[in-house]
N, CA, C and O atoms as a MOPAC input file, in Angstrom:
PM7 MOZYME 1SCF
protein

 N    -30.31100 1  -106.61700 1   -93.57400 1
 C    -30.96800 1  -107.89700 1   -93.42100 1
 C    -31.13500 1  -108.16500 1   -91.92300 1
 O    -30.12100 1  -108.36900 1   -91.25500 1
 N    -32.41900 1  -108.18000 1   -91.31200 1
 C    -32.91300 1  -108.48400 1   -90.01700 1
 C    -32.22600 1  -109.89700 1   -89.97800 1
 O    -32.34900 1  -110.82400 1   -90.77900 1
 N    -31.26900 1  -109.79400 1   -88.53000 1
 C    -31.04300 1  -111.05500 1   -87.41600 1
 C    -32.27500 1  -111.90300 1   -87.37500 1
 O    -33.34000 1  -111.28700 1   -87.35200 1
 N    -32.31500 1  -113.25900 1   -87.36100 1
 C    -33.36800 1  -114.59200 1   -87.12800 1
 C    -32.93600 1  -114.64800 1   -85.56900 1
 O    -31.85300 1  -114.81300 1   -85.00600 1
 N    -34.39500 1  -114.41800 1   -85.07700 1
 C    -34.14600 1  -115.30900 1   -83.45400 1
 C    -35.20600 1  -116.06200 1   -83.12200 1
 O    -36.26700 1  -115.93200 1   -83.73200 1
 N    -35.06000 1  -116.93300 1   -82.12600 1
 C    -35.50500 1  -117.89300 1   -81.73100 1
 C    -36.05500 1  -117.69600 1   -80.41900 1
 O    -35.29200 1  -117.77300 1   -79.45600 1
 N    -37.48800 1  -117.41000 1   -80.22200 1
 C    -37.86300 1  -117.08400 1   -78.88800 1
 C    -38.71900 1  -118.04100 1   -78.39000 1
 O    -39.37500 1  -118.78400 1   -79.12100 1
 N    -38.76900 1  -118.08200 1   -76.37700 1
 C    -38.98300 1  -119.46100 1   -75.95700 1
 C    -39.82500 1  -118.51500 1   -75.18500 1
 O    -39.64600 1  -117.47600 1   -74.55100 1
 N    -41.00700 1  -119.44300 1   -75.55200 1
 C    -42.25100 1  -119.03000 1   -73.84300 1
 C    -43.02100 1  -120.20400 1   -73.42800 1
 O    -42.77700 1  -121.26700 1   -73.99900 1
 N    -44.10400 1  -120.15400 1   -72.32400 1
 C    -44.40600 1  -121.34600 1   -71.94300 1
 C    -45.95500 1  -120.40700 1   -71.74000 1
 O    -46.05000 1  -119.19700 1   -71.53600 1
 N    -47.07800 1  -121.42900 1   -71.87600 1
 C    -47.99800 1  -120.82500 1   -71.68700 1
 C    -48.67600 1  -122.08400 1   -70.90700 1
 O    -48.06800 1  -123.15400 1   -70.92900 1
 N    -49.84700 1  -121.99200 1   -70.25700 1
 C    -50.59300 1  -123.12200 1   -69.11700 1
 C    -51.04800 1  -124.14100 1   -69.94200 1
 O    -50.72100 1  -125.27100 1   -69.58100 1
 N    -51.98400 1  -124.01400 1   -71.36000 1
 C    -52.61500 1  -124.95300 1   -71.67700 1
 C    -52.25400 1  -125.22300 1   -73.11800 1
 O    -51.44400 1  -124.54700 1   -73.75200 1
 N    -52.92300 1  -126.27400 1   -73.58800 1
 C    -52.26200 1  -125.82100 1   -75.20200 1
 C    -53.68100 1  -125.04700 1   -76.05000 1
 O    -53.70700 1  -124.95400 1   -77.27700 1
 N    -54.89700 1  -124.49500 1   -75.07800 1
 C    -55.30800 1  -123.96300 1   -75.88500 1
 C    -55.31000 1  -122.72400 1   -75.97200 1
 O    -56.04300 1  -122.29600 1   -76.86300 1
 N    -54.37600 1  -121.44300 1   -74.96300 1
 C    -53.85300 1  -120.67300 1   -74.92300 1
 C    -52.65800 1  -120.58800 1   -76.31700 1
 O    -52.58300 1  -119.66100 1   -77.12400 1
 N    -51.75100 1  -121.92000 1   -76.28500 1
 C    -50.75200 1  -121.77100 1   -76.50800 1
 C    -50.83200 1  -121.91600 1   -78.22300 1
 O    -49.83300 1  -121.72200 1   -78.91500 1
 N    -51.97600 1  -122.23200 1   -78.71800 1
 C    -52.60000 1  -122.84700 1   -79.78200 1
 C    -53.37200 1  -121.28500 1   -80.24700 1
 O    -53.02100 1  -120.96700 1   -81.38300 1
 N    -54.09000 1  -120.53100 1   -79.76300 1
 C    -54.27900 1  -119.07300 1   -80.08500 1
 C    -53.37100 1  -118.16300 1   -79.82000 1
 O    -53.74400 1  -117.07200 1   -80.25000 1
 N    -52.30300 1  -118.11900 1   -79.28300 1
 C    -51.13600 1  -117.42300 1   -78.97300 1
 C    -50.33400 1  -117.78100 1   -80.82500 1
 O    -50.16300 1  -116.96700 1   -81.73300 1
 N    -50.03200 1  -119.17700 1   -80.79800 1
 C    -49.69500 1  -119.25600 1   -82.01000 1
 C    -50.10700 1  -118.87100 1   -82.87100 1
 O    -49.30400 1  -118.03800 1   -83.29100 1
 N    -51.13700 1  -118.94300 1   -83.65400 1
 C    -52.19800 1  -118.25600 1   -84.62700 1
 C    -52.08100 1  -117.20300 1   -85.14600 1
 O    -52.06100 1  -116.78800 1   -86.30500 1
 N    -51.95500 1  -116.54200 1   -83.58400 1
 C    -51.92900 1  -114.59200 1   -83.53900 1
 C    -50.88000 1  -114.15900 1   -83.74000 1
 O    -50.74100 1  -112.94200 1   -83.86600 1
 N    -49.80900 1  -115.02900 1   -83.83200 1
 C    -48.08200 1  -114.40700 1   -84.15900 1
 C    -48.19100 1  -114.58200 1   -85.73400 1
 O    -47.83800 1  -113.76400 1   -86.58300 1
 N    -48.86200 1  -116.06300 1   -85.96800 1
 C    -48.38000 1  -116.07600 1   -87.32800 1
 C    -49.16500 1  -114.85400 1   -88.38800 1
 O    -48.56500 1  -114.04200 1   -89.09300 1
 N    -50.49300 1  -114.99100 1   -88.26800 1
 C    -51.76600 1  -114.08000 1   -88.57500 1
 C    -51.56000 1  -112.76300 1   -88.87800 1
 O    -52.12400 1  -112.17500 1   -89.80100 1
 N    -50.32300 1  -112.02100 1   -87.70600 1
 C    -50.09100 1  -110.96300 1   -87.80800 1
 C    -48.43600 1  -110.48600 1   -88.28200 1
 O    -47.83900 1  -109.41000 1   -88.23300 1
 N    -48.11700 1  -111.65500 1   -88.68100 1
 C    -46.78300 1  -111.78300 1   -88.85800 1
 C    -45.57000 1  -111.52100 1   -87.88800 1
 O    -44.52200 1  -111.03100 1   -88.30800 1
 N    -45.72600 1  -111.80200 1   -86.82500 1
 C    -44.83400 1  -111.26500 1   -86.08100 1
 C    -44.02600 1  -112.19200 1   -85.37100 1
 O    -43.32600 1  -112.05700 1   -84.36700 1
 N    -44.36300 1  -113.52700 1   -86.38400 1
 C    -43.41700 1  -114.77100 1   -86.12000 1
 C    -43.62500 1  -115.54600 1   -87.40200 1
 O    -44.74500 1  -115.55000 1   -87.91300 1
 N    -42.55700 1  -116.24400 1   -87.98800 1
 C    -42.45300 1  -117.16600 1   -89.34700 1
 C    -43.16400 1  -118.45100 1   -89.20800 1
 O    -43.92900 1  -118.88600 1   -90.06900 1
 N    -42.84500 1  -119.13600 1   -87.92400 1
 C    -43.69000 1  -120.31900 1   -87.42400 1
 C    -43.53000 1  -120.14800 1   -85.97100 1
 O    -43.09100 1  -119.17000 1   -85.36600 1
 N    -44.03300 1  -121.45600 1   -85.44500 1
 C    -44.56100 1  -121.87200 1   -84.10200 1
 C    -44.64300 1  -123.09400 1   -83.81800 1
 O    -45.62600 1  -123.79700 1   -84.05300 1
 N    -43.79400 1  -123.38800 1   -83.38100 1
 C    -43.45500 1  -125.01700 1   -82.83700 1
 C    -44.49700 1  -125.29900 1   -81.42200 1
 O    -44.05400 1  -124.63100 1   -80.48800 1
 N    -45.43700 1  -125.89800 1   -81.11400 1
 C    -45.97900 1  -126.22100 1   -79.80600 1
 C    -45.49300 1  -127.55200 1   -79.11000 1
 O    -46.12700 1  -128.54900 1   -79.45800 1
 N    -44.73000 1  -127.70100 1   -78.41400 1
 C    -43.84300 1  -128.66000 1   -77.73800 1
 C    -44.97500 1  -129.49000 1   -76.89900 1
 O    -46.14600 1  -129.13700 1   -76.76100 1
 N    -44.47600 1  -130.46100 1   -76.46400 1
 C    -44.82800 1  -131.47400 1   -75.51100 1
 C    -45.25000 1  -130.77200 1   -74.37800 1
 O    -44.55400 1  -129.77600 1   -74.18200 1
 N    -46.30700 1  -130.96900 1   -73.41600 1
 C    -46.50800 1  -130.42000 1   -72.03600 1
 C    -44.64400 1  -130.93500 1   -71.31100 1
 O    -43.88500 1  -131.72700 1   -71.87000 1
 N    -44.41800 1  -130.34100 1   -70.25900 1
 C    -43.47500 1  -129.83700 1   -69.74800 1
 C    -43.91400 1  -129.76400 1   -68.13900 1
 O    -45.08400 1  -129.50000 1   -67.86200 1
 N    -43.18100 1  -129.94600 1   -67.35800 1
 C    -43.45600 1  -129.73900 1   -65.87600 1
 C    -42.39600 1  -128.62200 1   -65.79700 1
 O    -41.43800 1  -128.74700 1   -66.56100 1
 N    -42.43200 1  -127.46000 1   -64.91500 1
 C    -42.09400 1  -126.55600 1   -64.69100 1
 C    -41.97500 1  -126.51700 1   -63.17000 1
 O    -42.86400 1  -126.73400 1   -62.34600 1
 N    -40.17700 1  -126.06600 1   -62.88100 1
 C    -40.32900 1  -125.74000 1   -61.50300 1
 C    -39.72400 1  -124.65600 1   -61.24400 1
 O    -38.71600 1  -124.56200 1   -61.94400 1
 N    -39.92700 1  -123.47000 1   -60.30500 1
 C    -39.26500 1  -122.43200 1   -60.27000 1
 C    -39.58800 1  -121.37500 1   -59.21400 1
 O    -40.80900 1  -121.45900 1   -59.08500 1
 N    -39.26300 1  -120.69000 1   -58.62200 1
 C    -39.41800 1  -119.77000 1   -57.69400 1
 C    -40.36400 1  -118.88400 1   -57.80900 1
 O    -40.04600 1  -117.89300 1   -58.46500 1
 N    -41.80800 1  -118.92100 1   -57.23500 1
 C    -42.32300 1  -117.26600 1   -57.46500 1
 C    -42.47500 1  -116.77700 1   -56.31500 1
 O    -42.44700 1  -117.49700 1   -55.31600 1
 N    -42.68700 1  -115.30200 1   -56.25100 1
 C    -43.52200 1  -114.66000 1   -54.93600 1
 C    -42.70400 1  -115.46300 1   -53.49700 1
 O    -43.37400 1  -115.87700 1   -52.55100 1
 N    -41.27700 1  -115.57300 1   -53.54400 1
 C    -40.46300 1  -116.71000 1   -52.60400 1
 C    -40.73100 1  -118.01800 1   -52.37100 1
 O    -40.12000 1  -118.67800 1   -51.53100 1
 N    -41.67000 1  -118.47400 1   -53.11100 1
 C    -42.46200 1  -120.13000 1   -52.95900 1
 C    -41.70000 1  -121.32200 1   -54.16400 1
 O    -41.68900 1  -121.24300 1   -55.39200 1
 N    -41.34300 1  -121.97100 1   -53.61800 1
 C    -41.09200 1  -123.13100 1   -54.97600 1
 C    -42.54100 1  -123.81100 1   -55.19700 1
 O    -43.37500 1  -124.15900 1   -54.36000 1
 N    -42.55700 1  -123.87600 1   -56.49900 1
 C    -43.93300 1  -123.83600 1   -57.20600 1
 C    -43.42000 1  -124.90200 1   -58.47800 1
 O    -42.20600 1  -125.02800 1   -58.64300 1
 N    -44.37100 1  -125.65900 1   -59.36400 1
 C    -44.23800 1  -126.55300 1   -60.09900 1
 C    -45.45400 1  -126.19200 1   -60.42100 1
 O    -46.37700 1  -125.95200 1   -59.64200 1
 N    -45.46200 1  -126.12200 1   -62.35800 1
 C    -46.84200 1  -126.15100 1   -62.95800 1
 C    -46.54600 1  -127.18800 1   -64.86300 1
 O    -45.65300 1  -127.41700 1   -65.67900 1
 N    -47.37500 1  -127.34100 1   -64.72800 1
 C    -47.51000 1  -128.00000 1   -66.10800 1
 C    -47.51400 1  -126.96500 1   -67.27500 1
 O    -48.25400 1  -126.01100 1   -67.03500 1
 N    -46.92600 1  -126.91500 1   -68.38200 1
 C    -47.20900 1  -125.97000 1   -68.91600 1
 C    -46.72600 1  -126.57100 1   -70.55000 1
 O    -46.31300 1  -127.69000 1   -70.85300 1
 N    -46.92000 1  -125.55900 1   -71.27800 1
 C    -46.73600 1  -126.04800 1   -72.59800 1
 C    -45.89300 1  -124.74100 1   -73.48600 1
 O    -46.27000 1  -123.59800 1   -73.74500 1
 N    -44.46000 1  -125.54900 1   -73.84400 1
 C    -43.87000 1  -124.48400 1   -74.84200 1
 C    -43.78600 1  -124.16800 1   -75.89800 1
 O    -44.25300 1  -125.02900 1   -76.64500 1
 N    -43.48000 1  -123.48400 1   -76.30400 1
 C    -43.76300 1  -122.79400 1   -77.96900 1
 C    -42.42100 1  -122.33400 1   -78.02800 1
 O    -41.75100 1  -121.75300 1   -77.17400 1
 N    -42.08600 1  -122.76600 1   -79.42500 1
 C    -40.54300 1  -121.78200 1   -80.05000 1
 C    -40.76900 1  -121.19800 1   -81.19900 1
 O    -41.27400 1  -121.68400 1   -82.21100 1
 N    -40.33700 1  -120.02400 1   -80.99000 1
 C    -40.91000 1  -119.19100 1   -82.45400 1
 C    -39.98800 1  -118.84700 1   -83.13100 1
 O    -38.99700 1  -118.93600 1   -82.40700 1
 N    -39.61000 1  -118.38400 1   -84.42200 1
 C    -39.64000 1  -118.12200 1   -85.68100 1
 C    -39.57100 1  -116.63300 1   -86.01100 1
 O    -40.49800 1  -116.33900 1   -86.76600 1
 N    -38.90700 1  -115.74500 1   -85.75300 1
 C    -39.24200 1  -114.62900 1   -85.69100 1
 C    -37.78700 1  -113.69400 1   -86.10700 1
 O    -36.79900 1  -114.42700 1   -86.07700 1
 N    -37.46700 1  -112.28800 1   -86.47300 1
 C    -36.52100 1  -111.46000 1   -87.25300 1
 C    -36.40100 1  -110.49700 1   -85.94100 1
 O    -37.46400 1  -110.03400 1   -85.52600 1
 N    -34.77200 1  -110.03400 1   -85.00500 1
 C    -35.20800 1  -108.71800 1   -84.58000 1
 C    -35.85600 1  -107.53900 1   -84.67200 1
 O    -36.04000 1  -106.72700 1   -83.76600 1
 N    -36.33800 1  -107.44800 1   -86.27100 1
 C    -36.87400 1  -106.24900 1   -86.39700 1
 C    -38.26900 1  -106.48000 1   -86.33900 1
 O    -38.90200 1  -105.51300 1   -86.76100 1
 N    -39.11500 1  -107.63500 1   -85.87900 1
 C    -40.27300 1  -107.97900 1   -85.69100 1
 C    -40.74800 1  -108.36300 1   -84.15200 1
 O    -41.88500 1  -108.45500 1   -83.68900 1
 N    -39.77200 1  -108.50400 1   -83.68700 1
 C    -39.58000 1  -108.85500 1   -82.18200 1
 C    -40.52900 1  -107.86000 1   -81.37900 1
 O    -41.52500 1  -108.26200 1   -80.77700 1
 N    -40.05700 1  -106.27300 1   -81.43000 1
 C    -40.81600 1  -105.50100 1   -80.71500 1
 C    -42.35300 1  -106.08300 1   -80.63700 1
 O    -43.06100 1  -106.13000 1   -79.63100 1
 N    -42.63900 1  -106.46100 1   -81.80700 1
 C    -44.21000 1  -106.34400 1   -82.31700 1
 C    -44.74600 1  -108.15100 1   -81.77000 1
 O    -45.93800 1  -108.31000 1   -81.50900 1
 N    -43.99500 1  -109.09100 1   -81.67700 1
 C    -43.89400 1  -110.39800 1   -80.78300 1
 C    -44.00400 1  -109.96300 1   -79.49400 1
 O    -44.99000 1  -110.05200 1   -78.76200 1
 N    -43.02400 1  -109.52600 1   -79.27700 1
 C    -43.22300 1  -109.41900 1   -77.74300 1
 C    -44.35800 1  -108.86500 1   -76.69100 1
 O    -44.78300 1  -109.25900 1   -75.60500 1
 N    -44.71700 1  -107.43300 1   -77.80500 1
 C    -46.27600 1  -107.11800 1   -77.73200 1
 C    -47.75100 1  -107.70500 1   -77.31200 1
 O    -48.66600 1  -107.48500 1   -76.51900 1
 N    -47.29500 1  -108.78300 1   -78.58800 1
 C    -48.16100 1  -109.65100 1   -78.59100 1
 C    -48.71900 1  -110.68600 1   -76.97100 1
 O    -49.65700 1  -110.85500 1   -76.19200 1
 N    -47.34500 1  -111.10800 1   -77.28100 1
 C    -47.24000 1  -112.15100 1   -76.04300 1
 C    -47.91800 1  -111.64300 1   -74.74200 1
 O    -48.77000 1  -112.14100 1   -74.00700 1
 N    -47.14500 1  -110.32700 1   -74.72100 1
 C    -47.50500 1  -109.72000 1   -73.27200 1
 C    -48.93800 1  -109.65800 1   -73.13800 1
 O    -49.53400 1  -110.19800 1   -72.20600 1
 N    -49.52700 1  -108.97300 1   -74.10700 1
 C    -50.65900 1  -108.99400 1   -73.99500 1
 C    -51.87100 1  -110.11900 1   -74.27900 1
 O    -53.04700 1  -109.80600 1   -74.09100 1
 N    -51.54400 1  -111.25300 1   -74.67600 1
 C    -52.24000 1  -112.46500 1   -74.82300 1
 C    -52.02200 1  -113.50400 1   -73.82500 1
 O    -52.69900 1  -114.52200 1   -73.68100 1
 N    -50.71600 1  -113.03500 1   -72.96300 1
 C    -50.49300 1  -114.07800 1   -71.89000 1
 C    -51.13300 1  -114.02100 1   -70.93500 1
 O    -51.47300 1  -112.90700 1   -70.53800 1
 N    -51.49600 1  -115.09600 1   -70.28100 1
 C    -52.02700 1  -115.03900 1   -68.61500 1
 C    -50.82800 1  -115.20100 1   -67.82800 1
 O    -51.09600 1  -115.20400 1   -66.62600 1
 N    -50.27800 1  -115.26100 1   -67.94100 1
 C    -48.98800 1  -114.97600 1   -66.71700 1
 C    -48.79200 1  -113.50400 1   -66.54100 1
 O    -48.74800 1  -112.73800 1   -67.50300 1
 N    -48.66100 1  -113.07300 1   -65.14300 1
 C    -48.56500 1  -111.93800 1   -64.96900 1
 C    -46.55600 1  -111.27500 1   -65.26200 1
 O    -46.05100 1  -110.22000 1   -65.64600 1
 N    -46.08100 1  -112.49200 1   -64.85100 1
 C    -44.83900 1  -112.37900 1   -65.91500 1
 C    -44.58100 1  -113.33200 1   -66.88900 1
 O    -43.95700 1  -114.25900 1   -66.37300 1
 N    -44.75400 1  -113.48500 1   -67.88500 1
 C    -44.21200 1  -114.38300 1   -69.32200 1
 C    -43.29100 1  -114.41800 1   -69.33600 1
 O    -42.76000 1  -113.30800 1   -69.30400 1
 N    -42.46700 1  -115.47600 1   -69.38500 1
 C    -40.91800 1  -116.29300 1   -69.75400 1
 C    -40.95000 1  -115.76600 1   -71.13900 1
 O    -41.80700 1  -116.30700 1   -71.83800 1
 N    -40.33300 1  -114.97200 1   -71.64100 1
 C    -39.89000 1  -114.43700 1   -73.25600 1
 C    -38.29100 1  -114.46900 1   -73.63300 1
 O    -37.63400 1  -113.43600 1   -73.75700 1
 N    -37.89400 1  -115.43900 1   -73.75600 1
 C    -36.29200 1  -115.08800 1   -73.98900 1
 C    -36.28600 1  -115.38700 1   -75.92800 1
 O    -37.05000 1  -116.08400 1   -76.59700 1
 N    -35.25000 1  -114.64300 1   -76.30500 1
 C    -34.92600 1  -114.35200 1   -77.28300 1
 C    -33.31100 1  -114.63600 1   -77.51700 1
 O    -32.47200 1  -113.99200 1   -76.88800 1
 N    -32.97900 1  -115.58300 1   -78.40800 1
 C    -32.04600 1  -116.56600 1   -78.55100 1
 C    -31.62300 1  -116.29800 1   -80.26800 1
 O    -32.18000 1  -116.84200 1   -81.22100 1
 N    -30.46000 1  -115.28700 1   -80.33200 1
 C    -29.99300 1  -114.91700 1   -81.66800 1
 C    -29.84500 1  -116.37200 1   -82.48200 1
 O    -29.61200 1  -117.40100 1   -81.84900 1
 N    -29.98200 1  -116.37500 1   -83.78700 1
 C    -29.21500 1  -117.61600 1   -84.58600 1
 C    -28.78800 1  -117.46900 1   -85.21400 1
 O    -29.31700 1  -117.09900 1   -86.26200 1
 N    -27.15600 1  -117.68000 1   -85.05200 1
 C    -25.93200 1  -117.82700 1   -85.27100 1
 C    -25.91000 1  -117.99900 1   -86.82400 1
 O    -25.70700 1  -117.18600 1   -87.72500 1
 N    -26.20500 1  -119.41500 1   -86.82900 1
 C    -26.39400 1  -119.85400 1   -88.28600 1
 C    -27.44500 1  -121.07900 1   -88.31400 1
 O    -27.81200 1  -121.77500 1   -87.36700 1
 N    -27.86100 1  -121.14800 1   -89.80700 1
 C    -28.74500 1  -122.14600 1   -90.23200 1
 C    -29.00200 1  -122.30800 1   -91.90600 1
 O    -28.13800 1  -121.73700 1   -92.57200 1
 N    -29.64200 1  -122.72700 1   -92.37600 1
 C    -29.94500 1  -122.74100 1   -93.96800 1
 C    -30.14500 1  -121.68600 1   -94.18000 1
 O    -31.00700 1  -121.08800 1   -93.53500 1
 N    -29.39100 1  -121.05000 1   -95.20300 1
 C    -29.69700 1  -119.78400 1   -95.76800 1
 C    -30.95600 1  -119.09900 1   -96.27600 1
 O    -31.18900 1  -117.89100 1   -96.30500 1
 N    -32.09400 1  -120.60300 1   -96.85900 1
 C    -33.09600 1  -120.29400 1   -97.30200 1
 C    -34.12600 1  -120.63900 1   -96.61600 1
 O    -35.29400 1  -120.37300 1   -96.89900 1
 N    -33.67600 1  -121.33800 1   -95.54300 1
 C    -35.23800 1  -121.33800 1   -94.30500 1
 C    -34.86800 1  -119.77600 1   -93.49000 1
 O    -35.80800 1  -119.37900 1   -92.80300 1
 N    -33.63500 1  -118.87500 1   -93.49400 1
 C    -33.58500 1  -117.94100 1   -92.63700 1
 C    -34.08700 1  -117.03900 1   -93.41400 1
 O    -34.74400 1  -116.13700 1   -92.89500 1
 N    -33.90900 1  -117.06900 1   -94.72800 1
 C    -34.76000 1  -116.31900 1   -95.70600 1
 C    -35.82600 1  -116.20800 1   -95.51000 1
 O    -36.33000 1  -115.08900 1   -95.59900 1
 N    -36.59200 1  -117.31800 1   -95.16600 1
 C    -37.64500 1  -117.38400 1   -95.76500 1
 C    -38.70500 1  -116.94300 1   -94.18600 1
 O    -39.90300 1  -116.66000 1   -94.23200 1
 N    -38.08600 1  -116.98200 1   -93.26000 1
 C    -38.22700 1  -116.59300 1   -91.77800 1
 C    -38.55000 1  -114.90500 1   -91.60400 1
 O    -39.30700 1  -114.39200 1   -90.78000 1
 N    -37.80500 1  -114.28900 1   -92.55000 1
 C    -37.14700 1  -112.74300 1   -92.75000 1
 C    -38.29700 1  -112.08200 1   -93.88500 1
 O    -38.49700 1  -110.88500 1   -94.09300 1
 N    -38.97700 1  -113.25900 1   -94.53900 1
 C    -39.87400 1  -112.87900 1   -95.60300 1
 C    -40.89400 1  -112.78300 1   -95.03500 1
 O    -41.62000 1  -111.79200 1   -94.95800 1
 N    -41.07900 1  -114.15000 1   -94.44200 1
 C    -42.31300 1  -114.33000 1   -93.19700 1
 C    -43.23000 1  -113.18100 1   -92.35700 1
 O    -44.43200 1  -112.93300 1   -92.25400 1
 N    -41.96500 1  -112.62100 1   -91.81200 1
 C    -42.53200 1  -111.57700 1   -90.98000 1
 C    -42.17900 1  -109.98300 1   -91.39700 1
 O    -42.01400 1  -109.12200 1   -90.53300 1
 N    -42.10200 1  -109.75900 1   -92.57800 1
 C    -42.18700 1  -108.35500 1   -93.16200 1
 C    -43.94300 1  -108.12700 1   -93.49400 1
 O    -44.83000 1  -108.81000 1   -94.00600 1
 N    -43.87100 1  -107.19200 1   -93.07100 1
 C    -45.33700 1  -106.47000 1   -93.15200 1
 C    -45.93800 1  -106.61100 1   -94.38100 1
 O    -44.92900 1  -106.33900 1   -95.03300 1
 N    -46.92400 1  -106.85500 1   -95.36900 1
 C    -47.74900 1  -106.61900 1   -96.22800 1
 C    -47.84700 1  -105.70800 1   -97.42500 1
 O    -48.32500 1  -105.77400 1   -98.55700 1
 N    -47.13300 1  -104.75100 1   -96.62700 1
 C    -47.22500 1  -103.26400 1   -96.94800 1
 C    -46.79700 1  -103.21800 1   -98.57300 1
 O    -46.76600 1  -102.14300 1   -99.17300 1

């Protein structure tokens, strides 16, 4: 039984973050997609402190689907590095983690 994790990214707009979602669920490679509140962002790049607006997403997703998320992301993001962290869960309802684990099994 595939681990449930919980992965956090931030993307610029919500209409990035709104086809980013879509394409996880579409292809299964996330159960859902939470799109959060815009967010101010501050953080170090290229040695500069920098602040951007941005918008987060928490996903829904099984380690054994992750490879195929992360994929995704990379390649749908405009950030030349994407914030992707991946956050095991411990515990939760047995039948929403179920149903998370059902979510993102392939078709096949």
């Amino acid at each position: 039984m595939s681990e449930v994790l919980l992965v956090a990214t931030n993307l610029p707009d919500a209409d990035s973050a709104d086809r980013l979602a879509r394409q996880l669920i579409e292809s299964r490679a996330a159960a859902c997609v939470n799109r959060l509140t815009p967010c101010l962002s501050t953080y170090r790049w290229q040695g500069e402190i920098e602040t951007a607006h941005e918008v987060p997403l928490l996903i829904k997703t099984t380690r054994d689907a992750y490879p195929q998320l992360e994929a995704a992301i990379r390649e749908a993001h405009p950030y030349q590095l994407p914030e992707i962290i991946a956050i095991p869960v411990s515990a939760g309802l047995p039948a929403y983690l179920d149903w998370v684990r059902q979510e993102t099994q392939s078709e096949e």
